[in-house]
C-alpha positions as CSV (number, residue, x, y, z in Angstrom):
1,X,52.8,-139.5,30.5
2,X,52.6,-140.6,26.9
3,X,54.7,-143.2,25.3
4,X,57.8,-141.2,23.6
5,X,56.5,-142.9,20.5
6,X,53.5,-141.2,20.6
7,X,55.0,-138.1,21.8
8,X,57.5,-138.1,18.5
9,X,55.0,-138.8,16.1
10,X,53.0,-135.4,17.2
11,X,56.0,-133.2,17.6
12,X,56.8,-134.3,14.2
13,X,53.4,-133.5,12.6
14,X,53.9,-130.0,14.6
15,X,56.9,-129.3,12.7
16,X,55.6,-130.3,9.7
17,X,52.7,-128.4,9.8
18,X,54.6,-125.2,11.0
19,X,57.3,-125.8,8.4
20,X,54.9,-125.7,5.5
21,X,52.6,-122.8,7.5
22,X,55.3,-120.1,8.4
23,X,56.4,-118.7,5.4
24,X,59.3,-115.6,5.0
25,X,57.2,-112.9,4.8
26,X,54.8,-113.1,7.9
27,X,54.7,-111.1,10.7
28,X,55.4,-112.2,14.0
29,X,51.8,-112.1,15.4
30,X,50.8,-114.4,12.4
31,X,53.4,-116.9,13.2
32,X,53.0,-116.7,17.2
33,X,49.0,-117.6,15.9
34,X,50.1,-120.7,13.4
35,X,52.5,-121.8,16.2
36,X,49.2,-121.4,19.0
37,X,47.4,-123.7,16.2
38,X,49.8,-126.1,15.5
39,X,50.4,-126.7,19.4
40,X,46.3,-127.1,20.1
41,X,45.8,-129.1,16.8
42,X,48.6,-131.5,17.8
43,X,48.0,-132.3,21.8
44,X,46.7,-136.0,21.8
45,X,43.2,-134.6,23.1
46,X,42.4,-133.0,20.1
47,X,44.2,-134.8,17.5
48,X,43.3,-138.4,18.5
49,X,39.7,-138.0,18.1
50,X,39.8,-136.9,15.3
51,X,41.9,-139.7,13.8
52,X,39.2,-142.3,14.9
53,X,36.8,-140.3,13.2
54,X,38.8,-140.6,9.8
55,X,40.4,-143.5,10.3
56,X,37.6,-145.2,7.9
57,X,39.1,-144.1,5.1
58,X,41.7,-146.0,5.2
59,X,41.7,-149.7,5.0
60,X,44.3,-152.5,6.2
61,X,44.8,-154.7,3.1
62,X,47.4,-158.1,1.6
63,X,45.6,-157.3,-2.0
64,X,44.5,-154.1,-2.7
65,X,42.3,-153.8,-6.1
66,X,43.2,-150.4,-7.2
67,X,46.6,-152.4,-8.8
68,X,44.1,-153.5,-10.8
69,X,42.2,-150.3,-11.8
70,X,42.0,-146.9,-9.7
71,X,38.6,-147.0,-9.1
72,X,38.0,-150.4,-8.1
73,X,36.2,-150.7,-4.9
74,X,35.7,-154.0,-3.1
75,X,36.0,-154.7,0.7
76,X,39.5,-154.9,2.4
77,X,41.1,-158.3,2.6
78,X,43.7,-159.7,4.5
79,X,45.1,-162.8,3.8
80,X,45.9,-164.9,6.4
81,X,47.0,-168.6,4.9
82,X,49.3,-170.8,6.5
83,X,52.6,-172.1,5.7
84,X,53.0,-175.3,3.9
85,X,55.5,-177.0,2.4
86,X,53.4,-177.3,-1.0
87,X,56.0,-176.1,-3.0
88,X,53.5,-172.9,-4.2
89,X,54.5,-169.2,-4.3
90,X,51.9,-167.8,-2.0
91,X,50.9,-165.6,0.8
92,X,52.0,-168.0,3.3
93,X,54.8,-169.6,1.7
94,X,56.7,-166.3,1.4
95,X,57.6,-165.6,5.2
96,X,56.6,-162.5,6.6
97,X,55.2,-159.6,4.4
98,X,53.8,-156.3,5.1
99,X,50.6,-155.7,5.6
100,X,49.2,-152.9,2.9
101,X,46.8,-149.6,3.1
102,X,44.8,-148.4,0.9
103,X,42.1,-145.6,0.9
104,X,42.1,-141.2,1.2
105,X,45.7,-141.0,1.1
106,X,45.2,-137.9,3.3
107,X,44.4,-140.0,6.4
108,X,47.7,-142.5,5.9
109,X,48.8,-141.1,8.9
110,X,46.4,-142.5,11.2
111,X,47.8,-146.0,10.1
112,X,51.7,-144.7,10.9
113,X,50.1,-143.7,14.1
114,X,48.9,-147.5,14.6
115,X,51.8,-148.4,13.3
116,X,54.2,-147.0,16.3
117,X,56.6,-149.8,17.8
118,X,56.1,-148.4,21.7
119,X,58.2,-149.3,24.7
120,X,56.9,-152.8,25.7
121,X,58.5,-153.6,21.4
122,X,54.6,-153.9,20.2
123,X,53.0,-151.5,18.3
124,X,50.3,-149.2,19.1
125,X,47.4,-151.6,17.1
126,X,48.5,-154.6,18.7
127,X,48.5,-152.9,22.2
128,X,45.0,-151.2,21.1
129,X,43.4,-154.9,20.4
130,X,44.8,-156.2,23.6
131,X,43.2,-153.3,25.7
132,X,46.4,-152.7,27.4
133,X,46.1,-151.1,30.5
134,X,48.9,-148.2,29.9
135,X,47.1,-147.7,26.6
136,X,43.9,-147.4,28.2
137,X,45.2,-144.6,30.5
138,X,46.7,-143.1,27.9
139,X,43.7,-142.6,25.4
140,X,41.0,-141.8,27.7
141,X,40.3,-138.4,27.0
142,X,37.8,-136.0,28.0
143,X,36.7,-135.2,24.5
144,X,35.8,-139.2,23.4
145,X,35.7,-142.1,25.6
146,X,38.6,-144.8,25.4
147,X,36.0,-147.5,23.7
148,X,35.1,-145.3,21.2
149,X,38.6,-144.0,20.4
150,X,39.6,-147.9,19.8
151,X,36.3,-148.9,17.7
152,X,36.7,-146.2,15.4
153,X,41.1,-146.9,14.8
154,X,40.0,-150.2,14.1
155,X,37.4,-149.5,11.5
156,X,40.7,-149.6,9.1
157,X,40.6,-153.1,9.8
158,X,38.4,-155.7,8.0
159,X,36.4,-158.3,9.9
160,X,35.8,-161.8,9.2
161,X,32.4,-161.8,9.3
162,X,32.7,-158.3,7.0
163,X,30.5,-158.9,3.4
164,X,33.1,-159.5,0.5
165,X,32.4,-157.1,-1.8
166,X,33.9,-157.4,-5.3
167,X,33.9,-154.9,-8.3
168,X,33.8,-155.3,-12.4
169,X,36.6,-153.5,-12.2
170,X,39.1,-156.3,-11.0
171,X,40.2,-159.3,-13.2
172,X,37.9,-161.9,-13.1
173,X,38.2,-165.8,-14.0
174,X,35.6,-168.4,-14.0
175,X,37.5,-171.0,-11.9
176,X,35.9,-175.0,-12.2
177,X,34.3,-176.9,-9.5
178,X,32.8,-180.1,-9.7
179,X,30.1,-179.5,-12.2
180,X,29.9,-175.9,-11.7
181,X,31.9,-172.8,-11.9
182,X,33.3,-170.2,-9.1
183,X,33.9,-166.7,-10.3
184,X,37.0,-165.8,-8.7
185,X,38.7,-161.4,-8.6
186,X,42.4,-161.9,-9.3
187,X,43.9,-159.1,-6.7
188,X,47.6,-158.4,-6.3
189,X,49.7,-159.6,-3.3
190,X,51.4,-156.1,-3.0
191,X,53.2,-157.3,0.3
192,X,54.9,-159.9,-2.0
193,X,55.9,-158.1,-5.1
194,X,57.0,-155.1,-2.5
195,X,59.4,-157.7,-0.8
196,X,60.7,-159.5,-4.3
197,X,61.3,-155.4,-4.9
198,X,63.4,-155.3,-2.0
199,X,65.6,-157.7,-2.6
200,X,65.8,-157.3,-6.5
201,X,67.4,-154.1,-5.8
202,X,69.1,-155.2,-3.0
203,X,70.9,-157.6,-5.2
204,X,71.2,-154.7,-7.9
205,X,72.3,-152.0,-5.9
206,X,73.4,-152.7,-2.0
207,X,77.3,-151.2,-1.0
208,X,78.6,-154.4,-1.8
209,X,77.5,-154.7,-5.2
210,X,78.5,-151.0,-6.1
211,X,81.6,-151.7,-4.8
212,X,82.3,-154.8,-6.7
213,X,80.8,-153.0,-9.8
214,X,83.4,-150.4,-9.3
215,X,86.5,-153.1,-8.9
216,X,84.9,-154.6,-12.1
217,X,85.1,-151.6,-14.6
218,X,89.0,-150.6,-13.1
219,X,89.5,-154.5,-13.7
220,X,90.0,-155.3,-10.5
221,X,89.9,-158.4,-9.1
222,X,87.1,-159.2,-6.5
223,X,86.6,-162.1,-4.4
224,X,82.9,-161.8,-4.1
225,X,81.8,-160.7,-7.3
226,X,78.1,-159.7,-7.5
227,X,74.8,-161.3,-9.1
228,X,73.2,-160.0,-12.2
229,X,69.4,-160.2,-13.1
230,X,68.9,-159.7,-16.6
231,X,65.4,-159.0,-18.7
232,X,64.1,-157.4,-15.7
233,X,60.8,-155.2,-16.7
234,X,59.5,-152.4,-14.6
235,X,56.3,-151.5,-14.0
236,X,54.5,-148.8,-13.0
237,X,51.2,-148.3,-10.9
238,X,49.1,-145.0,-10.0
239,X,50.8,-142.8,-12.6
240,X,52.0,-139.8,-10.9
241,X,49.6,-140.3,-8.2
242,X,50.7,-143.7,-6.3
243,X,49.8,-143.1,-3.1
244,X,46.6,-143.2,-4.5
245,X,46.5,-147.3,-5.4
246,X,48.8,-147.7,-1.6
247,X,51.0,-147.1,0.9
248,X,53.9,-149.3,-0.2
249,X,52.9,-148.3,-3.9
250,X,53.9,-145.2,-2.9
251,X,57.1,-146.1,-0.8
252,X,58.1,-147.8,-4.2
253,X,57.1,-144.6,-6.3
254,X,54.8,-147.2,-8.1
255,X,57.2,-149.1,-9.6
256,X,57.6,-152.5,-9.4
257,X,59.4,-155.5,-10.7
258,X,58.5,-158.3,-13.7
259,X,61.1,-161.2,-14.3
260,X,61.2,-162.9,-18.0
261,X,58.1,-165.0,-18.6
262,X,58.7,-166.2,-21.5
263,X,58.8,-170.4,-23.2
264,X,61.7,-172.0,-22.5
265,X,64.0,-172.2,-25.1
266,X,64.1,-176.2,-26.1
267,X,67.3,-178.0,-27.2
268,X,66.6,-179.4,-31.2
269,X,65.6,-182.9,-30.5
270,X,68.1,-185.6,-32.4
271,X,67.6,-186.0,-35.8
272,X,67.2,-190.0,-36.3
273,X,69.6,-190.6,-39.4
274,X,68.3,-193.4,-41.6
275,X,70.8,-196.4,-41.9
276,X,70.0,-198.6,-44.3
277,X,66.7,-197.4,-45.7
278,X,65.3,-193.0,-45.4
279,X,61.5,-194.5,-46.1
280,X,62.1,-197.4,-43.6
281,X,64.2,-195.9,-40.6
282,X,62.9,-192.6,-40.6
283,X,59.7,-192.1,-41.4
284,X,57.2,-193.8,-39.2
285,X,53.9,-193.7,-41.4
286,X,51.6,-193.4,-37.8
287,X,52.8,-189.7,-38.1
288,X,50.9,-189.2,-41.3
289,X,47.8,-191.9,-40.2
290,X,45.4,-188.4,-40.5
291,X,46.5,-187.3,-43.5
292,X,45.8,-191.1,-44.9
293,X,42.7,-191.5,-43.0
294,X,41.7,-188.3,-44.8
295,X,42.6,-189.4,-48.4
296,X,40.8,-192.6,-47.8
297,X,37.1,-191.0,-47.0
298,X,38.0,-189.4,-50.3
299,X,37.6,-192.7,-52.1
300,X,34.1,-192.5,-51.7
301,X,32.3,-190.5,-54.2
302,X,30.0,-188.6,-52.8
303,X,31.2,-185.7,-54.4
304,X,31.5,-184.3,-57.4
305,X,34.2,-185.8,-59.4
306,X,36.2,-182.3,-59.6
307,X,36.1,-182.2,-56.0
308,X,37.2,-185.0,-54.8
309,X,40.2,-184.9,-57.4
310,X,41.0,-181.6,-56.2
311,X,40.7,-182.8,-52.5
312,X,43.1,-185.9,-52.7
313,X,45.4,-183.7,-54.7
314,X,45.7,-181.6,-51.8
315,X,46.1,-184.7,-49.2
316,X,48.7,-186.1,-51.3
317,X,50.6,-183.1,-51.5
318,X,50.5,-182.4,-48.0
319,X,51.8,-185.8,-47.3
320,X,55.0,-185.2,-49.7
321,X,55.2,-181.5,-48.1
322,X,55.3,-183.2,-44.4
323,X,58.3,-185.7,-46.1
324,X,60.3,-183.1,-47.9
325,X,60.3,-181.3,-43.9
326,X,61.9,-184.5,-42.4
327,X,64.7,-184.5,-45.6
328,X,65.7,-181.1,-45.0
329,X,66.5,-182.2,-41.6
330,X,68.7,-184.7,-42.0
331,X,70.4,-182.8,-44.7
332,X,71.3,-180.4,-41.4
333,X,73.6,-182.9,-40.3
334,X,77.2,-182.5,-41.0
335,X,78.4,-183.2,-44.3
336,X,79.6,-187.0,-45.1
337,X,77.3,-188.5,-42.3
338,X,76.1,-191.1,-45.1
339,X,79.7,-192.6,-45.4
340,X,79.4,-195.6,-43.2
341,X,75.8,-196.5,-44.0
342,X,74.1,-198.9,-46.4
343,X,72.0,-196.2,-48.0
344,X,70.8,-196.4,-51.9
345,X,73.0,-194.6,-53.6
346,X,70.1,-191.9,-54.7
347,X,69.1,-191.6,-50.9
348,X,72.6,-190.5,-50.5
349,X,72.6,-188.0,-52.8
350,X,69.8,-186.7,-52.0
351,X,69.9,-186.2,-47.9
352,X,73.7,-185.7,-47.7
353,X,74.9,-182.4,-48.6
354,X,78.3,-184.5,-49.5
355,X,76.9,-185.1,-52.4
356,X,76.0,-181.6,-53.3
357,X,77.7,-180.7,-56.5
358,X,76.2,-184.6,-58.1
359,X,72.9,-183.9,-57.2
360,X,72.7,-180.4,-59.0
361,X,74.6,-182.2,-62.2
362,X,71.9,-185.1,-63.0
363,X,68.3,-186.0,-62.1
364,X,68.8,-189.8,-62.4
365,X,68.6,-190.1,-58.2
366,X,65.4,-188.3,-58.6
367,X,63.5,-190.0,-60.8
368,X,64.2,-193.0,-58.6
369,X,63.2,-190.9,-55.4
370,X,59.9,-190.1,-57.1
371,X,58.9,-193.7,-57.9
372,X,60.3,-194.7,-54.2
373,X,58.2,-191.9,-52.3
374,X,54.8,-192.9,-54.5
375,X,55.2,-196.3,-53.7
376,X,55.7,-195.5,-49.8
377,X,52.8,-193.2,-50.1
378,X,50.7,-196.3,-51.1
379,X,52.1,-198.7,-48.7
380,X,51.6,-196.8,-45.9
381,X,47.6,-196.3,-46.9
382,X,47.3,-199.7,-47.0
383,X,48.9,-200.3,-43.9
384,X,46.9,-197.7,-41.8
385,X,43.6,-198.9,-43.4
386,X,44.7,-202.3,-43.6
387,X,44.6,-204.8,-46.6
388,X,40.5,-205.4,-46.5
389,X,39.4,-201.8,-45.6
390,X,41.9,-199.9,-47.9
391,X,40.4,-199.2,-51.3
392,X,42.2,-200.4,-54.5
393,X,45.1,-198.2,-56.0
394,X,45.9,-199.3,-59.6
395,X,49.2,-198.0,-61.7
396,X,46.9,-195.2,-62.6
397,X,46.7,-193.6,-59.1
398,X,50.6,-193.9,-58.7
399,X,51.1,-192.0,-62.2
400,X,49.3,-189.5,-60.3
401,X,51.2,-189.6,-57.2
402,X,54.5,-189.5,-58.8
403,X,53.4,-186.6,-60.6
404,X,52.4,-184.6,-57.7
405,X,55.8,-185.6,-56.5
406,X,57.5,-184.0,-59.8
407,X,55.5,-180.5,-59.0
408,X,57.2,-179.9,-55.8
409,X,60.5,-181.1,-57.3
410,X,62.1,-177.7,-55.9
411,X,61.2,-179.1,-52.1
412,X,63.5,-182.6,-53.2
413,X,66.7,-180.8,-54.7
C-alpha cells in the first residue's frame, strides 16, 4: 500500500491534468478516454519511471547561477559550511535555509515528489538515500528495478566528487593568495535572500502588523505597535519567466529584497576655534607639508623661468585656497564665539561673523591678514624643510606671496 503522501501527490496531478484536459464542449466518450489516460498516466508504475528518467533536468542547488544571467550553466552546488560564531553573514551562520532547484521547470515536480514529508516525518529523498525498507517495497516495480528508480531521482543531486564547472556568464573576481591569485564565480545564496524575504514581509505585512496599521490611521492607540523598514528596494529576477532562474524564484514571483547600502552619514567633526592666535592654534602646517615640499623642488631651476613662475604660483595659491577652507569654517560657528578669546583684533573680524557689518566697511584688518598669512606661508616652508635645506626667501618672494593673497581677496571677506 503506498504512503498517503504519495498517494496525494498522484491524485492531485490526476485532477490537474483532467481539469485542464476536459473542456465544456466534449463528448462523453472523449472525456471517459482523458479520464482512462489520466488514471494509467498517473498509477506509480507508469509515472515513477518516468520521473527518474527526467529527473536530470533538474538540479538540487544553495546558489543557482541563472540569478546571475539566464543562460549561465555551471554544475549544481550545495553548500554545506558549518556554523561558527565568526560573526559573518553566511550559509552556515544563517540557521536553516532551503535548499534551491533549478533546471527544465517542466520536471519541478519530480523534486515536490522527493520532497514529500511521509509517515515516519522524513521525506521521500531522505528515506530514498537510506534505502528504507518500506520504500524499497514500495518502488519496486515491474517496469524499472528499485536501484535504478533511486540512481536516476538522485541524479538531481550533486556529488562531491562531481567536476565544478563554472561559466563566463557569472560574476567573476580575482581573489589574492599568497603570491598568486584564485579566480573565484560570485553565485547567489537564494535560500538566504528567500528567507530575509520572509521575514521582511513578515515584519511588513503579518495580521498583527495590519492590524496595528489599521488602529494607527483611526488613531488608535496600540500597545504593540509595529516595525517599519524604510529604503527597501525590490528586485526582480527571471522577468516574466521566474521559474525559469528557480523554484523559490518562482514562489517569490522573482522578486526579492535590497536594504540601503549606502556611506554612513558622519557627524561634522569639531571645529577647533583658535584662542589666542588662527595661524598658531588652528592651522597645523604638517597638513600643507606636500604642497611645501612641492614649492620647494620648484626652487630649483631646471625649468624654464616661465614655468617655474607659473608652477609656484599655482602651489602658493593652492596653499591660501586650502587656508581660506579652514576660515570659512570657523566662521560656521555661532556668532560672538570670539568674545572671550585673546584674538588680534583683525582675526576677529575676519573669522567671526559678529563682526560682519565692520568687515564689509574697511579693509584695514585685511591688509594686516595679508601680510600675516605671507609670513606663515614662509615659516611654515622653512619649518618643513628645515633652516639648512630650505632655500632663501628674500622680501621679494613675500611681495609676491601677499599678492597672490590680494587676488583671492573674495575667498578672505
Amino acid at each position: 500500500m503506498l504512503d498517503p503522501a504519495i498517494q496525494t501527490f498522484l491524485d492531485e496531478r490526476k485532477s490537474a491534468r483532467l481539469k485542464s484536459k476536459i473542456k465544456a464542449n466534449m463528448s462523453e466518450e472523449d472525456i471517459q478516454i482523458v479520464k482512462r489516460n489520466a488514471t494509467e498516466e498517473f498509477l506509480l508504475d507508469n509515472w515513477l519511471p518516468k520521473a527518474a528518467n527526467r529527473a536530470w533536468q533538474v538540479s538540487l542547488v544553495s546558489h543557482p547561477s541563472k540569478f546571475t544571467h539566464s543562460s549561465a550553466k555551471t554544475r549544481a552546488v550545495i553548500a554545506s559550511n558549518l556554523n561558527k560564531n565568526d560573526g559573518f553573514l553566511r550559509t552556515g551562520n544563517v540557521g536553516k535555509i532551503q535548499i534551491d532547484v533549478s533546471g527544465n521547470a517542466a520536471s519541478l515536480d519530480v523534486y515536490n515528489f522527493l520532497s514529500l514529508c511521509l509517515k515516519n516525518g522524513q521525506t521521500l529523498l531522505e528515506q530514498l538515500e537510506q534505502d528504507s525498507e518500506t520504500l524499497v517495497k514500495q518502488f519496486t516495480l515491474p517496469a524499472m528495478p528499485y536501484h535504478e528508480i533511486k540512481e536516476g531521482l538522485l541524479t538531481m543531486k550533486p556529488k562531491e566528487s562531481d567536476e565544478q564547472i563554472t561559466s563566463e556568464r557569472v560574476k567573476q573576481i580575482y581573489f589574492p593568495v599568497t603570491d598568486n591569485y584564485h579566480l573565484l564565480s560570485i553565485l547567489t545564496p537564494s535560500g538566504i535572500i528567500f528567507k530575509f524575504k520572509k521575514e521582511i514581509d513578515n515584519i511588513r505585512f503579518s495580521e498583527d502588523t495590519k492590524k496595528s496599521r489599521l488602529l494607527k490611521n483611526k488613531n488608535e492607540f496600540d500597545e504593540k505597535g509595529f516595525d517599519e523598514i524604510y529604503g527597501l528596494t525590490a528586485i526582480g529576477y527571471g522577468g516574466a519567466n521566474p521559474q525559469g532562474v528557480s523554484l523559490l524564484n518562482s514562489q517569490t514571483r522573482g522578486i526579492f529584497y535590497l536594504l540601503p547600502s549606502m556611506p554612513p552619514s558622519l557627524k561634522i567633526l569639531n571645529i577647533r576655534a583658535p584662542k589666542t592666535d588662527f595661524f598658531g592654534n588652528t592651522l597645523y602646517f604638517k597638513n600643507y607639508e606636500n604642497s611645501f615640499k612641492s614649492l620647494d623642488k620648484l626652487m630649483i631651476r631646471d625649468f624654464k623661468l616661465s614655468e617655474t613662475r607659473i608652477k609656484k604660483k599655482n602651489v602658493i595659491s593652492f596653499i591660501i585656497t586650502q587656508v581660506i577652507e579652514v576660515s570659512w569654517k570657523i566662521r560656521s560657528l555661532e556668532s560672538g564665539w570670539s568674545e572671550n578669546t585673546q584674538l588680534k583684533t583683525y582675526q576677529k573680524i575676519w573669522l567671526d561673523n559678529a563682526y560682519e557689518q565692520q568687515r564689509d566697511e574697511n579693509d584695514e584688518w585685511l591688509n594686516e591678514l595679508t601680510r600675516e598669512l605671507a609670513r606663515w606661508i614662509i615659516n611654515s616652508y622653512k619649518k618643513i624643510l628645515g633652516e639648512k635645506k630650505a632655500k632663501f626667501l628674500a622680501d621679494a618672494e613675500l611681495i609676491k606671496i601677499e599678492a597672490l593673497i590680494k587676488e583671492q581677496k573674495d575667498g578672505l571677506l
